[in-house]
N, C-alpha and C positions, 0 to 999 in steps of 0.2 A: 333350247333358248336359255339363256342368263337372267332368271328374274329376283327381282328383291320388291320386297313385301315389308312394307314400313306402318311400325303400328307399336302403341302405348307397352302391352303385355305382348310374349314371345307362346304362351301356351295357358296362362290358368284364365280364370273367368271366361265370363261370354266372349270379351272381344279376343280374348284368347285365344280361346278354342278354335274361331274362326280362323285368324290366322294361320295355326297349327297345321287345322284343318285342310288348308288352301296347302298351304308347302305339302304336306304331304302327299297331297291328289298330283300337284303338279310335277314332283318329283317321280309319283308312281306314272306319269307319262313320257317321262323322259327327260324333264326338265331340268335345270339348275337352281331351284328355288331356294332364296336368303332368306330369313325375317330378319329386319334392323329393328331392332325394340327399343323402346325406351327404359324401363321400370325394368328391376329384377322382382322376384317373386319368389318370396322362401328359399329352395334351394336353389345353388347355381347348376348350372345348364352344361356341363364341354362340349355339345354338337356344336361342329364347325360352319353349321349352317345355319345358328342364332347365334348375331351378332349384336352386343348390346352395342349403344349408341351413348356413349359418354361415360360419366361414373354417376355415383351419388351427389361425389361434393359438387358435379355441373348440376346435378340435378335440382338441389337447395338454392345454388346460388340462381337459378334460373326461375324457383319459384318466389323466391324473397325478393329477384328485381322485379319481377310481374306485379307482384302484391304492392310494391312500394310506386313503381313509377307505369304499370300498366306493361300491356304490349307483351304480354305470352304469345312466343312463337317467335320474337324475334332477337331473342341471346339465344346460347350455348354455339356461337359462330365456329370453334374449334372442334368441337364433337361434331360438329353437321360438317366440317370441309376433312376429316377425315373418316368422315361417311363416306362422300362423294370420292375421297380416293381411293378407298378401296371398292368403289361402283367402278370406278377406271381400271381398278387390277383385276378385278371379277371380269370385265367386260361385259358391263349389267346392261341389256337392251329392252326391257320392260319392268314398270314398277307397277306394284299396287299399293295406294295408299288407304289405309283404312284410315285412322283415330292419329293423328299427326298432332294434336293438341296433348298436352298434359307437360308441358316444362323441359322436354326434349333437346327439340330440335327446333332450329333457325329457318324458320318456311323461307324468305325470301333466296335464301341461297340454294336451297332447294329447286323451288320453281325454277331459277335463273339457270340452275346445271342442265333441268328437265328441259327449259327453251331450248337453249345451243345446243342441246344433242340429240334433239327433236326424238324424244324418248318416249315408246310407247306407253301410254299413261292412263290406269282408269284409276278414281276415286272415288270409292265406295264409304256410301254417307250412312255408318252406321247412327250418327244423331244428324241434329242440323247444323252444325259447327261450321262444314263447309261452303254453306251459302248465308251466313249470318256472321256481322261484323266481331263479335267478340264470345259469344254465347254459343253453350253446345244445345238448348232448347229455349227456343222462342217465346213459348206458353202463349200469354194474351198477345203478347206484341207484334205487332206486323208492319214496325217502320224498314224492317231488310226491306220493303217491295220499292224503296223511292232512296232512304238510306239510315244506315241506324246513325242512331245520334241520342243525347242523353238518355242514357240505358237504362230501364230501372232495375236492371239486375246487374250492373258493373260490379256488385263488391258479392256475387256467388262466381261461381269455378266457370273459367279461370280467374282466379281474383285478384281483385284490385282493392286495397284502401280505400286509397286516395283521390284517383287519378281515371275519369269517364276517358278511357281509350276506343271505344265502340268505332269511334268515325274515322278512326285514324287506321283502325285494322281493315275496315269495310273498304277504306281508298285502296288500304295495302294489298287485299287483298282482290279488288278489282284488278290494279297492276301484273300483279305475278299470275293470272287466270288467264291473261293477253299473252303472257308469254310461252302460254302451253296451249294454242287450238286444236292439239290433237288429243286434247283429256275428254275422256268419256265418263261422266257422273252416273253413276250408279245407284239405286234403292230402291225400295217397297215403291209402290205408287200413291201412296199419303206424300212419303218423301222428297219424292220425284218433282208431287204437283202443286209443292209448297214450295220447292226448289225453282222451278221455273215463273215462280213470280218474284223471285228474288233481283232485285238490279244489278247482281254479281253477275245473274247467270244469264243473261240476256242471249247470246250469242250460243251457250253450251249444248252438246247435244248431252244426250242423255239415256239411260236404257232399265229398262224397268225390270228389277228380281227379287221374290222374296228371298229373307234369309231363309237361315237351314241348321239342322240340327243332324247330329251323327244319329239317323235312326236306327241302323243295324247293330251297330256293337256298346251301345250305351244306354240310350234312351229307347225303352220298348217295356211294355207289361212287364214287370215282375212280380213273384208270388211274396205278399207283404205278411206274411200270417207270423212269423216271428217277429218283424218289427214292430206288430200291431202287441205281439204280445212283451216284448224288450220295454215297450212306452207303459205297459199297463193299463191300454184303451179297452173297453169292455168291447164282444163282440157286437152287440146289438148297435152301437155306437156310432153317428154319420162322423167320419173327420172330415175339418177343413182343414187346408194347406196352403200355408205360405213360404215361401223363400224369398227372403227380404232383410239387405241389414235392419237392425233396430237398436237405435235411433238413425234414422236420414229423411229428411225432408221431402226430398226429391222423389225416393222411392212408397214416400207415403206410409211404414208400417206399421203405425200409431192407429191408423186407422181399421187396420186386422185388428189389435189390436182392443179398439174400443169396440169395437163388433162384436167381441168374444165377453168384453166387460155384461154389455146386454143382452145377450143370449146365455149369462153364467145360470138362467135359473133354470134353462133346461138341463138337465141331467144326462139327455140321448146322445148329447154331440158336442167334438170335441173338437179343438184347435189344436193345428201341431205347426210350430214357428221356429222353422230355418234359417240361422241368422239372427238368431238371439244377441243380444252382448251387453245387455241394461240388467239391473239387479234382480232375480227371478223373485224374488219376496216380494213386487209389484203386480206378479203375475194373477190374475181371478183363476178359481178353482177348477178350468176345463180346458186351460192352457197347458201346454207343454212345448215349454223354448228348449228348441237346440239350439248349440253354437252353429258356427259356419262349419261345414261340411265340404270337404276336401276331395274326398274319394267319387268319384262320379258312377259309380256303381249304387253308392248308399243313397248316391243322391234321389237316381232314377227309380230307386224304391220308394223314399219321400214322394216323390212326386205320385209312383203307382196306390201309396198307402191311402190319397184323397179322393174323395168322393166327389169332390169341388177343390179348386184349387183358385186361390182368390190372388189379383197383381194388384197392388197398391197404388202402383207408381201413377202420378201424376201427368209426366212427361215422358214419353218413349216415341221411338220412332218405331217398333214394332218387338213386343218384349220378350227376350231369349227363352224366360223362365215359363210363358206361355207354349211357347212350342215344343217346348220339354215336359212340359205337365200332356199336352193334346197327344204327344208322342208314345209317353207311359199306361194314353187309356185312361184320361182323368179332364172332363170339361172345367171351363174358365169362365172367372166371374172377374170382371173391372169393370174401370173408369170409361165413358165415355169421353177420353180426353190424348187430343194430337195422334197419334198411329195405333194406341193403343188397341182400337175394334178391330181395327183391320187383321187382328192375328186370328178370327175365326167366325165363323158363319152363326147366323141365330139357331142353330140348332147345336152347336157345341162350345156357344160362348155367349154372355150377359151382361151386357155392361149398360150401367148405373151413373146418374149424375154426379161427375169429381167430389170426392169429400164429401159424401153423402150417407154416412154411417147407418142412418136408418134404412136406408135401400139396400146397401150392403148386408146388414142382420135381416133384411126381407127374404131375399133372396137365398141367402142361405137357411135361413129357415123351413122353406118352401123347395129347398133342392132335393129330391127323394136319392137313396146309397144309388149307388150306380151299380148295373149288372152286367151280366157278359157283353149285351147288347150294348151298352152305353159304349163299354173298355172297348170293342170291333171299328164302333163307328168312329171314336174318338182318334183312334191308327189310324185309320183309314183316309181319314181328311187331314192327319198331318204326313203319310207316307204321297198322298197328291200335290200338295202343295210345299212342305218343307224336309225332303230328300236333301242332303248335303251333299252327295257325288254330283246332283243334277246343281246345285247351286254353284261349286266350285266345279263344273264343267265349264258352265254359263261364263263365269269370270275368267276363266283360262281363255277360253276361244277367243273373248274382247281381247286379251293380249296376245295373243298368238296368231289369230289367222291374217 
């Protein structure tokens, strides 16, 4: 079968990887899988099977009409109708839509090709974007369930100045959801059952799967005994681990952060912070920032190096860096906040009231190093529930049988 797989990034970060991840499964079944990306990412790509979707200068000029006059997702008209014709040269008979927002692509011409060619169609809600008027997470708000209208987040991503578009994308996207009855909405079941109270999705069906992480050839226990000693962490030492840009709001790392500020008078335990990028001379005496980390091997070391592994983030729909930490043999300490619990059971994960820096230094304080037992059980409950062949089988079958 001809499919093409439309989404923001073509192979780096989480939603990445995921995409990556799907072509690859589907191609190892026989298929013809595309990704149509938006963003490039460091180097460029020549597989004939990543296809970017426009250039830069659409991509500026589609974030500067967003930000000025609202309504991300509906310019870059010229990049999205020679998308669709090369869907027509392909002979593209199923699409997966991941993350369709970020400055791209023209959704309404989109949906409009997907109606008339009554194209097999699932949409996989990596955040809530897809059943919320303008917003990729809701937080407090819950006017999607009747209809969004004066947003209080119009001027965060996708932004807007000026200009509260919330109601005008909500009708739009009501419209173009009519024109596709044969989309099947995909996600965790946090996602799922906030989705269906949305007034977008009245009508939709929908199918419930977690995500999924590569657990054989990436994310699994490694031996950290030189990275423990590369960092200069003593052995007797508990670390905590984060991967998290710093500074970002959304993903919260300020508040790792201030956790490490008040725990700096224990001497036993250390903070290791992935995703550094603020001036390390701010850092208290048992931090240790990295930058961002690229190579995905080093990464799944970070991850196996913690004895705890702490997600800052405020809003997730269920968080990549969670199931990669569970995968390497390392339990999870967050927020009770939107999908975020949902990545793990009360015996491999702890989560704390939002922004709650005391609870956060509680609990790490109180986390004893982990031992073989912890690393066994820790696999163990992410190879049950987040296997990536069993995830990108699940998504294949919706398009194909």
């Amino acid at each position: 079968m001809q499919i093409a797989i439309i989404n923001t990034l073509a192979k780096h970060k989480s939603i990445g990887k995921i995409s990556y991840g799907l072509q690859q499964y589907m191609r190892s079944k026989g298929h013809n899988a595309y990704i149509f990306y938006g963003r490039e990412y460091e180097e460029k790509d020549n597989d004939p099977y990543l296809i970017r979707i426009g250039n830069d200068f659409d991509l500026r000029m589609h974030g500067g009409l967003s930000r000025v006059f609202g309504g991300e997702g509906t310019y870059s008209k010229l990049a999205t109708y020679k998308m669709l014709k090369t869907f027509e040269e392909l002979n593209i008979e199923a699409v997966c839509l991941l993350n369709i927002h970020g400055y791209y692509l023209n959704q309404p011409l989109l949906f409009k090709w997907l109606g008339e060619h009554k194209t097999r169609l699932i949409y996989v809600m990596l955040d809530e974007y897809p059943f919320l008027g303008k917003c990729t997470y809701s937080y407090e708000c819950n006017k999607f369930m009747t209809k969004c209208e004066k947003c209080p987040h119009y001027k965060e991503y996708p932004k807007s100045w000026f200009i509260d578009c919330s109601t005008r994308m909500f009708e739009l996207k009501r419209k173009m959801y009519k024109l596709v009855p044969q989309c099947i909405f995909v996600g965790i079941e946090y996602t799922v059952e906030r989705a269906k109270k949305s007034a977008l999705c009245k009508n939709a069906t929908f199918f419930v799967a977690d995500e999924a992480v590569d657990l054989r050839n990436v994310y699994y226990p490694r031996n950290t005994e030189e990275l423990r000693k590369e960092l200069g962490i003593p052995l007797d030492n508990k670390i905590i681990v984060t991967v998290s840009p710093f500074p970002n709001a959304r993903k919260g790392s300020i508040n790792f952060f201030n956790a490490a500020k008040l725990l700096e008078h224990n001497k036993n335990i250390s903070f290791v912070h992935v995703g550094f990028k603020a001036d390390t001379k701010i850092c208290p005496s048992n931090y240790y920032p990295i930058g961002y980390v690229k190579d995905q091997d080093l990464l799944a070391s970070y991850y196996s190096l913690g004895d705890l592994f702490v997600q800052t983030s405020t809003a997730e729909t269920i968080p990549a860096a969670c199931l990669e930490a569970l995968s390497c043999g390392t339990p999870v300490l967050g927020f009770n906040s939107s999908g975020i619990p949902y990545c793990a059971d009360e015996k491999h994960g702890t989560f704390v009231e939002k922004d709650n820096v005391d609870e956060l230094a509680r609990v790490i304080l109180n986390t004893p190093k982990k031992d073989d037992t912890v690393i066994s059980s820790c696999r163990k409950y992410a190879e049950l529930r987040y296997d990536s062949i069993e995830y990108y089988k699940k998504l294949t079958d919706l398009l194909t049988d």
